[in-house]
C-alpha positions as CSV (number, residue, x, y, z in Angstrom):
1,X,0.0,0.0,0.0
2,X,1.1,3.5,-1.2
3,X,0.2,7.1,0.5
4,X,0.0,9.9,-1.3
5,X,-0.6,13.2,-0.2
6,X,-1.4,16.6,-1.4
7,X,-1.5,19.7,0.1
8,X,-3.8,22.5,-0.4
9,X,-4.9,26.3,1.4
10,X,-7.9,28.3,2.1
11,X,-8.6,31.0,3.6
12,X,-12.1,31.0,5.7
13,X,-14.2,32.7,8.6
14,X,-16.3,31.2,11.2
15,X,-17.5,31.7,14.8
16,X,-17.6,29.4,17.3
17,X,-20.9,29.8,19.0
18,X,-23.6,28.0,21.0
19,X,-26.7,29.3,20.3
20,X,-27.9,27.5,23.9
21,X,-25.3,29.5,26.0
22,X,-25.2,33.1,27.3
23,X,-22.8,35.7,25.5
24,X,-20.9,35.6,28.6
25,X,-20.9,31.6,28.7
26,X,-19.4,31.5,25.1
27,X,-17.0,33.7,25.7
28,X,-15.8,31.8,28.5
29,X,-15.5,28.6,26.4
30,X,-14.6,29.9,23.2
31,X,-12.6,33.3,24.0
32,X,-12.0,34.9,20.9
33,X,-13.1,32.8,18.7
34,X,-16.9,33.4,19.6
35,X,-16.6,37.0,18.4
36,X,-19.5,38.3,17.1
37,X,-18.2,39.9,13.7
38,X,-16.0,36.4,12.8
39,X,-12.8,35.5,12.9
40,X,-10.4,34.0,10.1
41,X,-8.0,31.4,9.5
42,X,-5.3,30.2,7.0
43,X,-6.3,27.0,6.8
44,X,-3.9,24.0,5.3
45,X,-5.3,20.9,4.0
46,X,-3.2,17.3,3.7
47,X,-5.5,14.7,1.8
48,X,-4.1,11.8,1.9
49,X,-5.4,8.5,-0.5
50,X,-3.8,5.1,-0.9
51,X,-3.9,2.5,-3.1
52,X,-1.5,0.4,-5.2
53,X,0.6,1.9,-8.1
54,X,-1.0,1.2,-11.7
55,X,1.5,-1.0,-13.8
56,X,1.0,1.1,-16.3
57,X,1.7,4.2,-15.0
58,X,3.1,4.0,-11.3
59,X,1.1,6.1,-10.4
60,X,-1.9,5.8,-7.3
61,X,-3.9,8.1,-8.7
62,X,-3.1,11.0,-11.0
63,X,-2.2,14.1,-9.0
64,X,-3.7,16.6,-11.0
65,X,-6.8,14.8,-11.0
66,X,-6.9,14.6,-7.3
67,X,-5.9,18.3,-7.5
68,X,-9.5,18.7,-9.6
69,X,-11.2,16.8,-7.0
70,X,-10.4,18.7,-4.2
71,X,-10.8,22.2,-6.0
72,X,-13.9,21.4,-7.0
73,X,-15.7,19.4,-4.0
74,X,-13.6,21.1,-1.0
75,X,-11.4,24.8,-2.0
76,X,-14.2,26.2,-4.2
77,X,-17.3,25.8,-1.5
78,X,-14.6,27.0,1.4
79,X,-12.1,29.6,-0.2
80,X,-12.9,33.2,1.3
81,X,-16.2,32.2,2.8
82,X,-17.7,31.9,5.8
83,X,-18.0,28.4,6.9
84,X,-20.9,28.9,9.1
85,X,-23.1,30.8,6.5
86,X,-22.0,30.1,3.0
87,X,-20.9,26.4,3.2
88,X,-23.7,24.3,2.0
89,X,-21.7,21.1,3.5
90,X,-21.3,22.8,7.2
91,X,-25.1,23.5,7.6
92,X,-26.7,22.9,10.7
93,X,-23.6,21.9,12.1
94,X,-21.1,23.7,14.7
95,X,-17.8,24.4,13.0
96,X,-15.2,23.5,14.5
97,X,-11.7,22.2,13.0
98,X,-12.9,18.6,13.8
99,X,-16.6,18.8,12.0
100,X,-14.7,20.7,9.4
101,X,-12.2,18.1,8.7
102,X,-15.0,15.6,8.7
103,X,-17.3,17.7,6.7
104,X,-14.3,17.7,3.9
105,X,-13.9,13.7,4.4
106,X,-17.2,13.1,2.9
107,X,-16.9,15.7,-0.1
108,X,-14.3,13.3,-1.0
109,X,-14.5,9.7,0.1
110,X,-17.0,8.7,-2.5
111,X,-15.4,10.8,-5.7
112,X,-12.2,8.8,-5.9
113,X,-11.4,6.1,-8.6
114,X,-11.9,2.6,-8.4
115,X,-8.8,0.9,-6.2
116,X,-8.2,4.8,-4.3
117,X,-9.1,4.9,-0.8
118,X,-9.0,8.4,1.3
119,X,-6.6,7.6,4.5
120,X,-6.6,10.7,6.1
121,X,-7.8,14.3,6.1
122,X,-5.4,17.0,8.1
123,X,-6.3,20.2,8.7
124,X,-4.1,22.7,9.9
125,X,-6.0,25.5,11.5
126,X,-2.9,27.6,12.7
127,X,0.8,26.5,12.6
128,X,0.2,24.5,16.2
129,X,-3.4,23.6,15.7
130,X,-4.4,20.9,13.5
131,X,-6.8,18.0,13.6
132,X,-6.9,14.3,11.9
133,X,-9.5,12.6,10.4
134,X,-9.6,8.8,9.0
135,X,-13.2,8.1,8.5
136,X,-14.0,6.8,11.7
C-alpha cells in the first residue's frame, strides 16, 4: 500500500458559538473565537489516499486529477467564505476544525477512482493547531 498526499490552502471565517449559551458563557468557552463579527484562518489541508501503483503508470492516482477533485468538491465551496453561513456542507452543524475536517472527508470519500481509498484528512487551523481525520 502506497500514501499519497497533497496539500492544499484556504482561507475562511467562522465563529464558534452555541446558540444554547449566554454571550458571557461562550466567551468563556470559546474566547476569541466566539466574536460576534468572525474570525479568520489560513487553513492548510493534507488529503491523503492510498492505493497500489498502476502498472502502467506507477502512479496511485493521477495528481492533477486529485488536484480537480479537491478544487472542485472542498477549495471552491470554502475559499474566502464563511463556513458557518455560505458552506452548504457545514449546515446545521457547529464548525469546529474537527466537524470541518470531517465535513471535507465526505466531499471526497465517495469521488475517488476505483482501487483509491481516502486515509486521512489533516487540517491545519494555525501552525500548532491541526486536527486528523480517517473516516471513523
Amino acid at each position: 500500500m502506497v500514501y499519497l498526499t497533497r496539500i492544499e490552502h484556504f482561507n475562511a471565517a467562522h465563529k464558534l458559538y452555541n446558540e444554547a449559551w449566554s454571550v458571557e458563557k461562550n466567551e468563556e468557552v470559546f474566547g476569541k473565537c466566539a466574536n460576534e463579527n468572525w474570525h479568520g484562518h489560513n487553513y492548510d489541508l493534507y488529503v491523503t489516499v492510498k492505493g497500489n501503483p498502476d502498472q502502467d503508470t506507477g502512479f496511485i492516482m493521477d495528481v492533477k486529477k486529485l488536484s480537480l477533485l479537491i478544487n472542485e468538491f472542498v477549495l471552491e465551496k470554502l475559499d474566502h467564505l464563511n463556513l458557518n453561513e455560505d458552506v452548504d456542507f457545514m449546515k446545521g452543524q457547529f464548525c469546529s476544525t474537527e466537524n470541518l475536517a470531517v465535513g471535507i472527508w465526505n466531499q471526497l470519500a465517495n469521488r475517488l477512482p476505483a482501487g483509491v481509498q481516502l486515509h486521512c484528512i489533516k487540517l491545519y487551523e494555525t501552525p500548532q493547531i491541526y486536527v486528523e481525520y480517517y473516516g471513523e
